[in-house]
C-alpha positions as semicolon CSV with decimal commas, in nm:
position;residue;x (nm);y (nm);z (nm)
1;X;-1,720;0,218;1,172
2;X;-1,575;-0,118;1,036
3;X;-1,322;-0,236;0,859
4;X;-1,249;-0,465;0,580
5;X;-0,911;-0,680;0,564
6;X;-0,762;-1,006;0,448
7;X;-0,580;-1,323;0,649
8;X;-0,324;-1,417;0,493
9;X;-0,524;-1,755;0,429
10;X;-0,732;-1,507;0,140
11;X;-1,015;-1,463;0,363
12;X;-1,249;-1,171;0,386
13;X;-1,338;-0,999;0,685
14;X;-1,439;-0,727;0,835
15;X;-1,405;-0,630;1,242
16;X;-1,546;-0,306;1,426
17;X;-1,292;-0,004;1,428
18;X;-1,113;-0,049;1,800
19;X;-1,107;-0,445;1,808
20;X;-0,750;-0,532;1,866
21;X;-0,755;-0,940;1,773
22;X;-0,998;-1,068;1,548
23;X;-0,961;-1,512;1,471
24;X;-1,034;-1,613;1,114
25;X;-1,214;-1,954;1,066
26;X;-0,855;-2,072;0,893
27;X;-0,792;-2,052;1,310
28;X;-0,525;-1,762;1,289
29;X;-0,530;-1,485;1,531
30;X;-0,495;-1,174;1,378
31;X;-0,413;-0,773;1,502
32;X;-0,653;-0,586;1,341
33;X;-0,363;-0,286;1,366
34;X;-0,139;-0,454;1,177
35;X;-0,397;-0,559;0,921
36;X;-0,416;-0,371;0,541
37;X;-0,725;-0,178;0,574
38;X;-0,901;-0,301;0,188
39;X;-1,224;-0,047;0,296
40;X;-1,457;0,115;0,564
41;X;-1,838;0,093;0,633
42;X;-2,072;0,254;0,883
43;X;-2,257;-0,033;0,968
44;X;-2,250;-0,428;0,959
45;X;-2,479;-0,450;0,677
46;X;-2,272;-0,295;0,426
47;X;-1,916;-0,451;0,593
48;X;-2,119;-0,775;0,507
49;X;-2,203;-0,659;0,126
50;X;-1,849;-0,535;0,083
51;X;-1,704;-0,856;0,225
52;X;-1,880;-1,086;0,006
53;X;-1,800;-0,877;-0,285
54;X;-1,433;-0,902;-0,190
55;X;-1,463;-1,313;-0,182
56;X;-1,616;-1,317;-0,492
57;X;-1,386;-1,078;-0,681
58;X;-1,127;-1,349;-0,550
59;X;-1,270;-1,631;-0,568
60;X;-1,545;-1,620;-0,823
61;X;-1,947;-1,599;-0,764
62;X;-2,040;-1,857;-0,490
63;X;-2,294;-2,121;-0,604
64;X;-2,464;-2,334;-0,276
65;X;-2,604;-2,679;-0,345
66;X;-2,702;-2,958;-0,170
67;X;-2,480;-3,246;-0,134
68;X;-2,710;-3,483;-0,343
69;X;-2,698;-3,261;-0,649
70;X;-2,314;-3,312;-0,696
């Protein structure tokens, strides 16, 4: 089982059930415990599919280009 919760930076992520610290990119340490649980999946796949649906509820869809085309 994993589960899907926020940094307090906005960030999206998702950890496997029993992991007590989990370190966002922003460089925060977080307790997975004392985390807001947002949802559950079985397997990594779908905590990965329900992450970046989170990120883009928040932040809008997510367009990748090259640095040349800007």
């Amino acid at each position: 089982m994993y589960l899907i919760f926020r940094c307090d930076c906005g960030r999206t992520m998702y950890s496997k059930e029993g992991i007590a610290h989990k370190k966002c990119v922003c460089g925060k340490n977080l307790k997975v415990k004392e985390r807001r649980i947002l949802a559950k999946a079985e397997n990594h796949e779908t905590a990965s599919k329900m992450v970046r649906k989170f990120q883009e509820e928040k932040y809008g869809g997510l367009q990748f280009t090259t640095a040349d085309k800007i």
